[in-house]
MDTraj code that builds the backbone (N, CA, C; nanometers):
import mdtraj as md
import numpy as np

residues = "UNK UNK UNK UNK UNK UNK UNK UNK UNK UNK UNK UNK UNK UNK UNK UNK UNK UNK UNK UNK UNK UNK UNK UNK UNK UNK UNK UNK UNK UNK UNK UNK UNK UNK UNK UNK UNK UNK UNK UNK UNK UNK UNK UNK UNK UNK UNK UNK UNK UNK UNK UNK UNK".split()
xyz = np.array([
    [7.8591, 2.5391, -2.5210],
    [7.7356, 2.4599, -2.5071],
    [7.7053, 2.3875, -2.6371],
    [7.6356, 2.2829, -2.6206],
    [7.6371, 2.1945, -2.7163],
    [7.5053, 2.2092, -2.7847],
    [7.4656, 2.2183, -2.9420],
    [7.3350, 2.2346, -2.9585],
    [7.2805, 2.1176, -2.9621],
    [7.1763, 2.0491, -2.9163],
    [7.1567, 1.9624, -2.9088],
    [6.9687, 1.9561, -2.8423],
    [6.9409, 1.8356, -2.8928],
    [6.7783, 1.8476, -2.8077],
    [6.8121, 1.8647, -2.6684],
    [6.6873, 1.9287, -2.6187],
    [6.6315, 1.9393, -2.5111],
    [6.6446, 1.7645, -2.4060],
    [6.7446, 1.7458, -2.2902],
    [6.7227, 1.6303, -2.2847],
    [6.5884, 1.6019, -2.1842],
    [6.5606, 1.4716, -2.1830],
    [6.4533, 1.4178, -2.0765],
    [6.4416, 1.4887, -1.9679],
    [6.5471, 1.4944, -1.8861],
    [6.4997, 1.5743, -1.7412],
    [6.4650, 1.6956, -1.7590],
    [6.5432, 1.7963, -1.8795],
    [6.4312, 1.9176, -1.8960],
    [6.3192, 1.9142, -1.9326],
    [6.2915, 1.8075, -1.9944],
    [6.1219, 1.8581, -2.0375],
    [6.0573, 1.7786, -1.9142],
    [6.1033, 1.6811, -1.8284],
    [6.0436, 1.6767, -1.6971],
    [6.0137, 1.7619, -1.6168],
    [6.1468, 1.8665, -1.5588],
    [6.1212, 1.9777, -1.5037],
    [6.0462, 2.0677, -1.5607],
    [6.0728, 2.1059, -1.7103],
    [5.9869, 2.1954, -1.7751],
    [5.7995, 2.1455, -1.7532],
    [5.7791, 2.0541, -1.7467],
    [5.6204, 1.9511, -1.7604],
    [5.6075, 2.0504, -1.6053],
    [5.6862, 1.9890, -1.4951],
    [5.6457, 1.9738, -1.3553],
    [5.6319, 2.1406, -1.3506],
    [5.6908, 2.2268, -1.3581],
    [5.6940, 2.3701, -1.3485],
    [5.5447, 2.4015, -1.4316],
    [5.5170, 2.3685, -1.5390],
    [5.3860, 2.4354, -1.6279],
    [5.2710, 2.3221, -1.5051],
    [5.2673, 2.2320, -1.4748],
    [5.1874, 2.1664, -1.3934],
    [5.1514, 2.2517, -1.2395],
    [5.2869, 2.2342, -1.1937],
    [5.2709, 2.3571, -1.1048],
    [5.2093, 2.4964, -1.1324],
    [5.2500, 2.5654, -1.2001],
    [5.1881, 2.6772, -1.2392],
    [5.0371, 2.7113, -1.2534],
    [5.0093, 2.5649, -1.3353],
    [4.8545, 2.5966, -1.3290],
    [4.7858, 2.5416, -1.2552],
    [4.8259, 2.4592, -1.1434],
    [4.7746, 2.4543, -1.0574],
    [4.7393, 2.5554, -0.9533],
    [4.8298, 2.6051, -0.9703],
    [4.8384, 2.7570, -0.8670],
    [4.7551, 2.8522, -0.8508],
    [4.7271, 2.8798, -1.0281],
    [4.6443, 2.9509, -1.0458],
    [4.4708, 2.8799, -1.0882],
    [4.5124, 2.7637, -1.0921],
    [4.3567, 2.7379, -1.0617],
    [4.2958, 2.7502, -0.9341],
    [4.4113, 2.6956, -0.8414],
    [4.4154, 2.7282, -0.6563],
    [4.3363, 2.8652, -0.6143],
    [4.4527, 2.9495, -0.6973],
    [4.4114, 3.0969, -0.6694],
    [4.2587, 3.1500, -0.7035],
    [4.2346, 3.1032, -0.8341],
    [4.1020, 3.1544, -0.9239],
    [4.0128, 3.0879, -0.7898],
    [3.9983, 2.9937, -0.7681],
    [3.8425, 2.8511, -0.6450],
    [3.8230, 2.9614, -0.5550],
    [4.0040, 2.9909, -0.5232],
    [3.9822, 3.0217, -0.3778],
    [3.9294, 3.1760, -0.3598],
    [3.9764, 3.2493, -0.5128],
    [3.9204, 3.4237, -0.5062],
    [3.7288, 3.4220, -0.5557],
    [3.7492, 3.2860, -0.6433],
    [3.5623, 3.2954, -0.6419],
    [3.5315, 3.1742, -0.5864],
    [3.4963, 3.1904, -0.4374],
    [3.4011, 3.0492, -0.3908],
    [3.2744, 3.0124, -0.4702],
    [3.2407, 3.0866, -0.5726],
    [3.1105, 3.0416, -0.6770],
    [3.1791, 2.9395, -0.8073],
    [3.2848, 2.9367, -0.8198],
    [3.3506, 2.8421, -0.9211],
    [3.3962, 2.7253, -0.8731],
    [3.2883, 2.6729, -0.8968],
    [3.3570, 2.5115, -0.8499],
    [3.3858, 2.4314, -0.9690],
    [3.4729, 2.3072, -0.9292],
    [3.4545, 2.1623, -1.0725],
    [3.3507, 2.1144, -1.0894],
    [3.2406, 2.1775, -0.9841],
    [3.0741, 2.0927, -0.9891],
    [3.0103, 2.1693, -1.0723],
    [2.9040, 2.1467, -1.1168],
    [2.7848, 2.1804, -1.2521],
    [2.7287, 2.3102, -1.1040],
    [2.7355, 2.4066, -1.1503],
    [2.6500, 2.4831, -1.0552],
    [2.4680, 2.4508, -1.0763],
    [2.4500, 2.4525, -0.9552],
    [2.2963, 2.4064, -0.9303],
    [2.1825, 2.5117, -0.9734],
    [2.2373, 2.6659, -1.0329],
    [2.1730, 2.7260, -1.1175],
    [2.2149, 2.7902, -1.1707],
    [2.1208, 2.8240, -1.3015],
    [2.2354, 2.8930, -1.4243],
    [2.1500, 3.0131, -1.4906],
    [2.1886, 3.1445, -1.4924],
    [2.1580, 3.2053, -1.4940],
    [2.1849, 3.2441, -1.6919],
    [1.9998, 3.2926, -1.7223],
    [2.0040, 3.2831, -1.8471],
    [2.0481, 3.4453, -1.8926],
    [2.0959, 3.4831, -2.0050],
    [2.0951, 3.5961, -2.0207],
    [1.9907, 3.7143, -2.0514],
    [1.8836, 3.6652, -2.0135],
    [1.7506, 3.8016, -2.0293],
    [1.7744, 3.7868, -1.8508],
    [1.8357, 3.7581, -1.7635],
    [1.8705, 3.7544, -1.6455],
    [1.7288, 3.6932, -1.5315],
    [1.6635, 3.5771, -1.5944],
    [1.6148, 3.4623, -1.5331],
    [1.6900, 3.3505, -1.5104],
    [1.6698, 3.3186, -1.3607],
    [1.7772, 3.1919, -1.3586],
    [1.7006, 3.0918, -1.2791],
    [1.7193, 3.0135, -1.3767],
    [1.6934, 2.8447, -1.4073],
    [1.7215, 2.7974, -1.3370],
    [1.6481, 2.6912, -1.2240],
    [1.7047, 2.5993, -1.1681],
    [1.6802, 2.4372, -1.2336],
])
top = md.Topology()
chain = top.add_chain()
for i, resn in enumerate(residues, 1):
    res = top.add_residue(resn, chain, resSeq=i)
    for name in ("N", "CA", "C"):
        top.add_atom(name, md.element.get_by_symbol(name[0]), res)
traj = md.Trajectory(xyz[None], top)
């Protein structure tokens, strides 16, 4: 084997695999808490445990 850089299509595949991956597990995280969304939650709970709307 030749030492040599890493060529283009591996770090393509390498990109697409870490892309995949965390997609997956962002998939996984939405779908195990339906309370985590990409939206601003509509209330936020302060830590003396009053929550703010």
């Amino acid at each position: 084997m030749k030492s040599k850089s890493i060529s283009s299509l591996d770090m393509r595949r390498l990109a697409a695999v870490i892309l995949f991956l965390t997609g997956g597990v962002l998939l996984a995280v939405i779908l195990a808490k339906p309370e985590i969304t990409l939206l601003p939650a509509p209330a936020v709970t302060q830590p003396s445990g009053k929550v703010v709307r």
